[in-house]
C-alpha positions in Angstrom: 0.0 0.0 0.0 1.5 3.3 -0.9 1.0 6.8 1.0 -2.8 7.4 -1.6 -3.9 4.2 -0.5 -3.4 4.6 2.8 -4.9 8.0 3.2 -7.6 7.3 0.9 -8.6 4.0 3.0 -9.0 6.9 6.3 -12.0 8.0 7.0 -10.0 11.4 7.6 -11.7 15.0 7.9 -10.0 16.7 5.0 -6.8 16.1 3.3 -5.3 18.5 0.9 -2.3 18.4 -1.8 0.3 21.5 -3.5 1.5 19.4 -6.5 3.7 22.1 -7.1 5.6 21.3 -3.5 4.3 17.6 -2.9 2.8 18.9 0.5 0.0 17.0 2.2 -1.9 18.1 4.4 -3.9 15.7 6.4 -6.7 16.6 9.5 -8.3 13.9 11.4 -8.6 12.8 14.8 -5.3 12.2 17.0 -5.8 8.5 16.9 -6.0 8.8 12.5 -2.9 11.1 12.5 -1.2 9.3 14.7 -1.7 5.6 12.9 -0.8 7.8 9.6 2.6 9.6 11.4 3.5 5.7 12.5 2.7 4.5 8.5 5.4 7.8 7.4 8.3 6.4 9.8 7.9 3.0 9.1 8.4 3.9 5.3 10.8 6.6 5.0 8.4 8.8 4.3 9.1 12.9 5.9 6.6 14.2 7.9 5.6 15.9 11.4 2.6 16.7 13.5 1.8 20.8 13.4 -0.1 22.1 16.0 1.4 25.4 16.5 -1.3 28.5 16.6 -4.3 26.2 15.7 -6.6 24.0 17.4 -6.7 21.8 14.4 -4.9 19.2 13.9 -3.0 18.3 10.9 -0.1 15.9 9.7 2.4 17.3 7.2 3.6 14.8 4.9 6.4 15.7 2.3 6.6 13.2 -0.7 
């Protein structure tokens, strides 16, 4: 399963993509983001948890 499958199998709140910069932006629950920052690590795959001036939640994930 690549990173689009797994995000796409999530029932996640909204997930959105720059082409241009291969930035995803994915908001969900702490349990989603967390299972999804696990699937990143475990693959090589860059990304980090922002929380900073927001309540929202959101995974950053750089392909």
């Amino acid at each position: 399963m690549n990173i689009a499958e797994k995000i796409n199998n999530m029932d996640l709140r909204k997930v959105t993509v720059d082409e241009r910069t291969g930035l995803i932006l994915a908001y969900g629950t702490d349990q989603q983001l967390a299972e999804l920052e696990k699937y990143c690590h475990n693959n090589n795959i860059v990304c980090y948890m922002n929380t900073w001036f927001s309540e929202d939640h959101k995974l950053e994930i750089t392909l």
